[in-house]
C-alpha positions in Angstrom: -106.0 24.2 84.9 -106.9 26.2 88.0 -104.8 28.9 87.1 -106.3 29.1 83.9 -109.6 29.7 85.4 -108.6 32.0 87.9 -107.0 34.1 84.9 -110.4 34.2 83.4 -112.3 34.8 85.9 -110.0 37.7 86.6 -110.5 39.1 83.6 -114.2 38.4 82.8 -115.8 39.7 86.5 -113.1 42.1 88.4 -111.4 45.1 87.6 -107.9 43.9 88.3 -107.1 44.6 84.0 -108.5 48.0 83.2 -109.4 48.6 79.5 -107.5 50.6 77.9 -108.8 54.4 76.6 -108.8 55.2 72.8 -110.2 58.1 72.0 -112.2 59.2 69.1 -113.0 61.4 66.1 -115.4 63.7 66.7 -118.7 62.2 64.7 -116.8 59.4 63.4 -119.4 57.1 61.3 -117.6 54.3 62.1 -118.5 54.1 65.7 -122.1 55.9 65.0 -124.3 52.5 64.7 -127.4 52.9 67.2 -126.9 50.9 70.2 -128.3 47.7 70.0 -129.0 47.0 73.5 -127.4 44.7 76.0 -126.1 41.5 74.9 -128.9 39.4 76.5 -131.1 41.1 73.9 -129.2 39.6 70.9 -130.8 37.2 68.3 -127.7 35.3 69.6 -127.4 35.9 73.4 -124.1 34.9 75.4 -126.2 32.3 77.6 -127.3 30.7 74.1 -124.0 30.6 72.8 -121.9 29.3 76.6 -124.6 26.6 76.5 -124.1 25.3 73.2 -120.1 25.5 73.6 -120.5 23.5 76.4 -123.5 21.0 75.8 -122.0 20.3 71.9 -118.9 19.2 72.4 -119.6 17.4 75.5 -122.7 15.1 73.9 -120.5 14.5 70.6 -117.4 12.9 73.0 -119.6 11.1 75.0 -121.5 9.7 72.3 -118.4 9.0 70.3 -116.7 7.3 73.4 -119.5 4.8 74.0 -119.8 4.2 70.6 -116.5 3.7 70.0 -115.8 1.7 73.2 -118.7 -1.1 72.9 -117.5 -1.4 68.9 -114.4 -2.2 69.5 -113.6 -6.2 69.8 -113.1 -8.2 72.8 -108.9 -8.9 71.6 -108.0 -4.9 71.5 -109.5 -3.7 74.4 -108.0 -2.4 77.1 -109.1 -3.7 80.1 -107.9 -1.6 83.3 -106.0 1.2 83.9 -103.4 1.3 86.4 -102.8 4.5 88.5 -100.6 5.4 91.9 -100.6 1.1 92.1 -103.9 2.2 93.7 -106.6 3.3 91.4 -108.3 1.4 88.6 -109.6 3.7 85.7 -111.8 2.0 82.5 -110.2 2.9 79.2 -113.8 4.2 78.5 -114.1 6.7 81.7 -110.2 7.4 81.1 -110.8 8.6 77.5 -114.0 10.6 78.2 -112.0 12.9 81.5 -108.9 13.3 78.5 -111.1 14.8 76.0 -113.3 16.5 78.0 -110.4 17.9 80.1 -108.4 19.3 77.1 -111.4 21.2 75.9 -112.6 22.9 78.8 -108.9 23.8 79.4 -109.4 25.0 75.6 -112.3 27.1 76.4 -111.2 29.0 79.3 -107.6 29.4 77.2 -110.0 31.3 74.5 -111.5 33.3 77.2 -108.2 34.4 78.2 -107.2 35.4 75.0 -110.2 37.0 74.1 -110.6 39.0 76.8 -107.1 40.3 76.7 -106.9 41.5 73.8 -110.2 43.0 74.6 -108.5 44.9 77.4 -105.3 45.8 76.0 -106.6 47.1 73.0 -109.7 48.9 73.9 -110.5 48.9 70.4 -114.8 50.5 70.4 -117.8 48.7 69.1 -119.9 49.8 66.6 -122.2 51.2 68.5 -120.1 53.2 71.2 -120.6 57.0 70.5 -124.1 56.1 70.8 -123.1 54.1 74.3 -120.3 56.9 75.2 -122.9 59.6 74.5 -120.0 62.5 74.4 -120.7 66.4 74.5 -119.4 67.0 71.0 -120.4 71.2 72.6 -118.5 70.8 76.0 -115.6 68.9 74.5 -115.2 71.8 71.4 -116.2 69.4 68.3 -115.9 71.3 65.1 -114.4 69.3 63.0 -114.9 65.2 61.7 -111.0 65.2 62.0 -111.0 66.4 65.8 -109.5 63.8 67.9 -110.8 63.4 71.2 -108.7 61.7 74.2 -110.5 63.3 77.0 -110.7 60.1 79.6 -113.9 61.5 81.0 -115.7 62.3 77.2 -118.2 60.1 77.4 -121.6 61.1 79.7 -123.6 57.4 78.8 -124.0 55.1 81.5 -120.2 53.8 82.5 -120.9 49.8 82.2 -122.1 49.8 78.9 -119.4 52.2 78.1 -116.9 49.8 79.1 -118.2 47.0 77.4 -118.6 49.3 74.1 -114.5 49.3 74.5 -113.8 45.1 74.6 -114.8 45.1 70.6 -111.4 43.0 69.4 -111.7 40.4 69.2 -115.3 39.3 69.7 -115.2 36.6 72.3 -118.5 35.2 71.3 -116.8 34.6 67.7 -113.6 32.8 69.5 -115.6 30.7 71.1 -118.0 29.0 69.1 -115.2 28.4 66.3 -113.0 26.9 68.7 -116.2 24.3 69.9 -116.8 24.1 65.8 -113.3 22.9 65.0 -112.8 21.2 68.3 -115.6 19.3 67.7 -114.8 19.0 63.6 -111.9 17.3 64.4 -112.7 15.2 67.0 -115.6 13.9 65.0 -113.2 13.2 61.6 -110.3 11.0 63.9 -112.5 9.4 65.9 -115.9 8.5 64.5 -115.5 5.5 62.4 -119.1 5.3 60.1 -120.3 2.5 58.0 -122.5 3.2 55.2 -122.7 6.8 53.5 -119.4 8.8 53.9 -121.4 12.0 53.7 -122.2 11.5 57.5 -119.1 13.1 59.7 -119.4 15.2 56.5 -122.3 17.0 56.7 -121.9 17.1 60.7 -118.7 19.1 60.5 -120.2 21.7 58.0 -123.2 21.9 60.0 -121.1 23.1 63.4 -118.8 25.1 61.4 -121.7 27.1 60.2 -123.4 27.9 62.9 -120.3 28.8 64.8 -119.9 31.3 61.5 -123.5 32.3 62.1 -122.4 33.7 65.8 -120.4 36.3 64.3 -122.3 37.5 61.2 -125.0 38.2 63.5 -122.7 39.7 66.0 -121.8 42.3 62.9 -125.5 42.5 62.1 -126.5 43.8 65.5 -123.6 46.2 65.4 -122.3 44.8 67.9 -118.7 43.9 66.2 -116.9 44.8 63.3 -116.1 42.3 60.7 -112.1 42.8 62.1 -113.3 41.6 65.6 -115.0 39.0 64.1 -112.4 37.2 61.5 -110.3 37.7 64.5 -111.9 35.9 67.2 -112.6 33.2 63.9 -108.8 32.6 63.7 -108.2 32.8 67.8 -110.7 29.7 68.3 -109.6 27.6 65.5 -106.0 28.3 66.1 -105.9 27.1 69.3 -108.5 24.1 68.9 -105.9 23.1 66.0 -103.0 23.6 68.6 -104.8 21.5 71.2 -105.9 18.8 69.2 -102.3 18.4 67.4 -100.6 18.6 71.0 -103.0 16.5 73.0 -103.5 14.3 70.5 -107.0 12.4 70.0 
């Protein structure tokens, strides 16, 4: 586990993995969208989305846990826990650190493999000739079919450069799906309901589509394309799945 945060806090806040360069088509309308600001100014802002991936998933196990643990009857519970011949753990307190543990190793494994793929593919954001501000004059653009590799092409301010190259695959995107399916599946193995079955139901849809909702706004705001998007979809839910299927629940 500590490894796996240092890792992504080595890749989120140093420089110790350098994007890589692409270059560019001169005028290429695919990287023309105006530039929609810094992400705090999203309809969607990271803070938003971190809080939610961690307060969601969190209130649904603990809930679940109690719930679970006070329903269960007197003959099948377990009683103590016996660790080291020294420390006593409730099967309550045990189960709540295993779930919780497992997904916040999950989390920071979606940073990871976010943020690399960010990095070693440098793939641009919608918006980045508007970030990268080039001298089409300086660098000889005649032509839509000039390719441009110059390093030092681009006169806009450098950080939002940089971040205009970590498009693929949009982190915000891998996150929330993995909480949504995380969460999903958690809630449809271990929530036992009495009454309407439309219950877990109607819960699961409603995290799956609002983790959805992260990334069409993300494409709205032109601040991914739909690539970056369906990718960081299929990064979070493939490794919830993984988790959840090796970990067990």
């Amino acid at each position: 586990m500590a490894g796996t945060v240092l890792l992504a806090y080595y890749f989120e806040y140093t420089d110790t993995f350098p994007v890589h360069i692409q270059g560019f088509f001169c005028f290429d309308k695919t990287f023309s969208k105006p530039y929609p600001g810094p992400d705090e100014s999203s309809n969607v802002p990271p803070v938003l989305v971190y809080s939610l991936v961690a307060a969601i998933p969190t209130i649904t196990i603990l809930a679940g846990e109690v719930m679970a643990f006070f329903m269960r009857s007197e003959g099948t519970q377990e009683k103590t826990i016996v660790t080291a011949d020294c420390c006593y753990f409730n099967p309550l307190l045990r189960r709540i650190i295993r779930f919780l543990g497992v997904y916040t190793f999950g989390v920071f494994t979606t940073t990871i493999f976010a943020n690399a793929g960010q990095v070693v593919t440098g793939n641009q954001t919608p918006h980045f000739l508007s970030a990268c501000r080039p001298n089409y004059t300086a660098l000889g653009c005649h032509s839509n079919l000039q390719y441009i590799t110059e390093r030092k092409a681009c006169t806009g301010n450098p950080l939002i450069v940089a971040s205009a190259r970590k498009s693929f695959p949009s982190k915000d995107a891998a996150l929330s799906v993995y909480s949504a399916v995380y969460t999903v599946m958690y809630v449809t193995l271990v929530f036992r309901t009495k009454g309407t079955r439309l219950t877990k139901p109607t819960l699961s849809l409603t995290l799956l589509c609002l983790a959805m909702l992260v990334g069409v706004v993300r494409v709205a705001e032109y601040r991914n394309h739909w690539a970056d998007v369906l990718a960081g979809y299929f990064t979070g839910g493939a490794i919830a799945v993984f988790l959840v299927r090796a970990c067990g629940v």
